[in-house]
SEFIGU-45520 format. One record per residue (C-alpha): residue number from 1; x, y, z; residue in three letters. Coordinates in steps of 0.02 Angstrom, whole numbers, plus 50000, padded with zeros to 5 digits. Layout:
<pts>
@lomi NUM&xx X&yy Y&zz Z&domi ala .
...
</pts>
This chain:
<pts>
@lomi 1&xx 50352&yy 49496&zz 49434&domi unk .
@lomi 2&xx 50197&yy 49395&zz 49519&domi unk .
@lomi 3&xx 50099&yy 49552&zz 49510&domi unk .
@lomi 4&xx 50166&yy 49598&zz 49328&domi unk .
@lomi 5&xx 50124&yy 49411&zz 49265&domi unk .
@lomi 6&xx 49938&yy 49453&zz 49335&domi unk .
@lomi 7&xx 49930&yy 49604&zz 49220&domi unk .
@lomi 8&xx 49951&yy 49738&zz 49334&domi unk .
@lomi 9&xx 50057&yy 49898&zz 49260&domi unk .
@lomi 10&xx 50186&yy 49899&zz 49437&domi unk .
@lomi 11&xx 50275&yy 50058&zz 49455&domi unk .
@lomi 12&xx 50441&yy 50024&zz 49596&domi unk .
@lomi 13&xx 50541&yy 50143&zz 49654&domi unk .
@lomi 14&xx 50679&yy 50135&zz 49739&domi unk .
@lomi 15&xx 50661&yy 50244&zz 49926&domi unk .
@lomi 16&xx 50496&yy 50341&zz 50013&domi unk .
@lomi 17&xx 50556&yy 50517&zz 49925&domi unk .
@lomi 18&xx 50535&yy 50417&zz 49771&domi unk .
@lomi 19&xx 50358&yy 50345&zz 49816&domi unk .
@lomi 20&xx 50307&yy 50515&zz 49859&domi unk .
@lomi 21&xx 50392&yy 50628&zz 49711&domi unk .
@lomi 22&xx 50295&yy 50500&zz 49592&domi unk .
@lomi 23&xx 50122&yy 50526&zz 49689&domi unk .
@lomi 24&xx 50127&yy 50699&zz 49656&domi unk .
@lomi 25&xx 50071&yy 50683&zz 49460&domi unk .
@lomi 26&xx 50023&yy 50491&zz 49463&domi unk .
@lomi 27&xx 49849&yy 50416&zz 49570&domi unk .
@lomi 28&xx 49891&yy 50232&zz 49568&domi unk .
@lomi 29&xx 49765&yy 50091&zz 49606&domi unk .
@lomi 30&xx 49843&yy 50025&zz 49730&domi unk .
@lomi 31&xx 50016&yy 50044&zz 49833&domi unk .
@lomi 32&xx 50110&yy 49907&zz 49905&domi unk .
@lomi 33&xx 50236&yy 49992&zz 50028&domi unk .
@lomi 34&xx 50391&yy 49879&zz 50151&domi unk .
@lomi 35&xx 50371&yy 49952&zz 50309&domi unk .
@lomi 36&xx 50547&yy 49962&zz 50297&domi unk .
@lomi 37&xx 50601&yy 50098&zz 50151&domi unk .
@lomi 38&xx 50733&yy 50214&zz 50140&domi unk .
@lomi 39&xx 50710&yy 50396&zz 50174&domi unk .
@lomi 40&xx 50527&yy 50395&zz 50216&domi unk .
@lomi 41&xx 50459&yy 50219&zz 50303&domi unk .
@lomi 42&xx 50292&yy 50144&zz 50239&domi unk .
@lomi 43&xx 50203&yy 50210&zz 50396&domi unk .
@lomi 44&xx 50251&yy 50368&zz 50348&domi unk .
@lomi 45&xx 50199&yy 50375&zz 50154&domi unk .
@lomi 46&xx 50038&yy 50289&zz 50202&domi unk .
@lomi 47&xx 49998&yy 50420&zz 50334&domi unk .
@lomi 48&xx 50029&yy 50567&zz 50206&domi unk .
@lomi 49&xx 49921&yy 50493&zz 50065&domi unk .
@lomi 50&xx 49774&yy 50472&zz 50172&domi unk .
@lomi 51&xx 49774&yy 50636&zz 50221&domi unk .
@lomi 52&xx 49776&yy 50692&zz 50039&domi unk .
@lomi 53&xx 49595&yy 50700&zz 49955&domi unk .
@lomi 54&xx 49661&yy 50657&zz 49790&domi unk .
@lomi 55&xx 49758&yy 50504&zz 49867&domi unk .
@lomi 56&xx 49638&yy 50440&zz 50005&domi unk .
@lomi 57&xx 49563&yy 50314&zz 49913&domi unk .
@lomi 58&xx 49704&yy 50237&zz 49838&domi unk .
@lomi 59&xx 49713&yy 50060&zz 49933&domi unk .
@lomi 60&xx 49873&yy 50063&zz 50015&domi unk .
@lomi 61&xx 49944&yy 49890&zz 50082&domi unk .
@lomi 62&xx 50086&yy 49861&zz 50198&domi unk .
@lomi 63&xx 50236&yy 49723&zz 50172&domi unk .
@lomi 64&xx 50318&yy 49697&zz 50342&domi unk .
@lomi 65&xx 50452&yy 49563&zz 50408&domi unk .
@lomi 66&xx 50383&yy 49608&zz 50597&domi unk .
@lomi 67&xx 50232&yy 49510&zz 50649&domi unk .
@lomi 68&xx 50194&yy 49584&zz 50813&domi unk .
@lomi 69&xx 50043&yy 49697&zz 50904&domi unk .
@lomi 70&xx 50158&yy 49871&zz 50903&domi unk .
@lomi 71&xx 50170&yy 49850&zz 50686&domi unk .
@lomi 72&xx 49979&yy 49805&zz 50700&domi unk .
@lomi 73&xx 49932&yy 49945&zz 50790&domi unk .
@lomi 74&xx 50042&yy 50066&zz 50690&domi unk .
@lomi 75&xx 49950&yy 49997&zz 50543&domi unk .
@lomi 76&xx 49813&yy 50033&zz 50596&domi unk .
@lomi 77&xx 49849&yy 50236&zz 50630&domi unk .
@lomi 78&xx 49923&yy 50260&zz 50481&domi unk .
@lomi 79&xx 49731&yy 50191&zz 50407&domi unk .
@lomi 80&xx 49825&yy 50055&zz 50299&domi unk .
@lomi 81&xx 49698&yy 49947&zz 50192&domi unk .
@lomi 82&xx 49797&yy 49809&zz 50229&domi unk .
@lomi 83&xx 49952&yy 49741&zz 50332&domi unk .
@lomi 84&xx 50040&yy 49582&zz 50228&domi unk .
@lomi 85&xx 50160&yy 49479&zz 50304&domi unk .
@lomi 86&xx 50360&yy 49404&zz 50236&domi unk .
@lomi 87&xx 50392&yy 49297&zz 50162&domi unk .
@lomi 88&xx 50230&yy 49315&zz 50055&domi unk .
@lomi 89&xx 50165&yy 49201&zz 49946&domi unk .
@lomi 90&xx 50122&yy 49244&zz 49752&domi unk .
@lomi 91&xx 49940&yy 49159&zz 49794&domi unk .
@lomi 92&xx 49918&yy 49269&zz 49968&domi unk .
@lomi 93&xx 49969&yy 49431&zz 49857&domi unk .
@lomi 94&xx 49872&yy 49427&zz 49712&domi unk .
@lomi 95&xx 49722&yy 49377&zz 49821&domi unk .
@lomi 96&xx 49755&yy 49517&zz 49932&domi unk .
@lomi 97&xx 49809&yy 49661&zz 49788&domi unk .
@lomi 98&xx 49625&yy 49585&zz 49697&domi unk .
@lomi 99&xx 49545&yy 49625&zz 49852&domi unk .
@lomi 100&xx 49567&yy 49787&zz 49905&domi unk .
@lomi 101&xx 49573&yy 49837&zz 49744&domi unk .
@lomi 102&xx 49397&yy 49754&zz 49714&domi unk .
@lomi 103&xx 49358&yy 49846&zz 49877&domi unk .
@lomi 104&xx 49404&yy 50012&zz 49833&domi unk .
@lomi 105&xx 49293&yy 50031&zz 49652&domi unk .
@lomi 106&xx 49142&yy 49952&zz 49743&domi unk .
@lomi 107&xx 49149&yy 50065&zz 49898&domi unk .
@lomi 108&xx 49076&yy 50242&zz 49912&domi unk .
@lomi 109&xx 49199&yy 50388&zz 49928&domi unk .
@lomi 110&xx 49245&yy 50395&zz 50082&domi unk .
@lomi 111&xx 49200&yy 50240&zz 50139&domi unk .
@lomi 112&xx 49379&yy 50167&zz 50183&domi unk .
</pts>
């Protein structure tokens, strides 16, 4: 709703198989993904669309309850634009979904 109110089109779906079966003729902005999903984690889904060329780009963000250095670091492998934190604030996301999305159209391919 926060993000919809901003003017965002948001697209949810309901597990990972979902996420993924809806990347495969869609190339989002940006993806906000709960560590935590059925079928196929966040980790996952964010380690298989930066290995795509058509997907790399896409700014992928990370929702997590688990604020510790093993979730950090897995973040990090999985290249993840960004690692967000529950509860979130409307404020925190919008700032964060503006900038990596910001990020992404002034960056160079390949520059993430």
């Amino acid at each position: 709703m926060i993000l919809s109110a901003d003017g965002h089109e948001v697209i949810g779906v309901s597990d990972g198989k979902a996420a993924l079966d809806y990347l495969k003729d869609h190339t989002p902005d940006a993806m906000l993904l709960d560590v935590q999903m059925p079928l196929i984690d966040g980790f996952d889904i964010c380690s298989r669309v930066k290995r795509v060329a058509r997907l790399r780009e896409i700014p992928v963000i990370l929702l997590t309850g688990f604020d510790d250095d093993q979730t950090r670091e897995r973040a990090q492998q999985v290249k993840a634009d960004d690692l967000i934190y529950k509860p979130l604030s409307g404020k925190n996301l919008r700032a964060r979904i503006r900038s990596v999305i910001e990020r992404n159209r002034t960056a160079p391919p390949g520059g993430n």
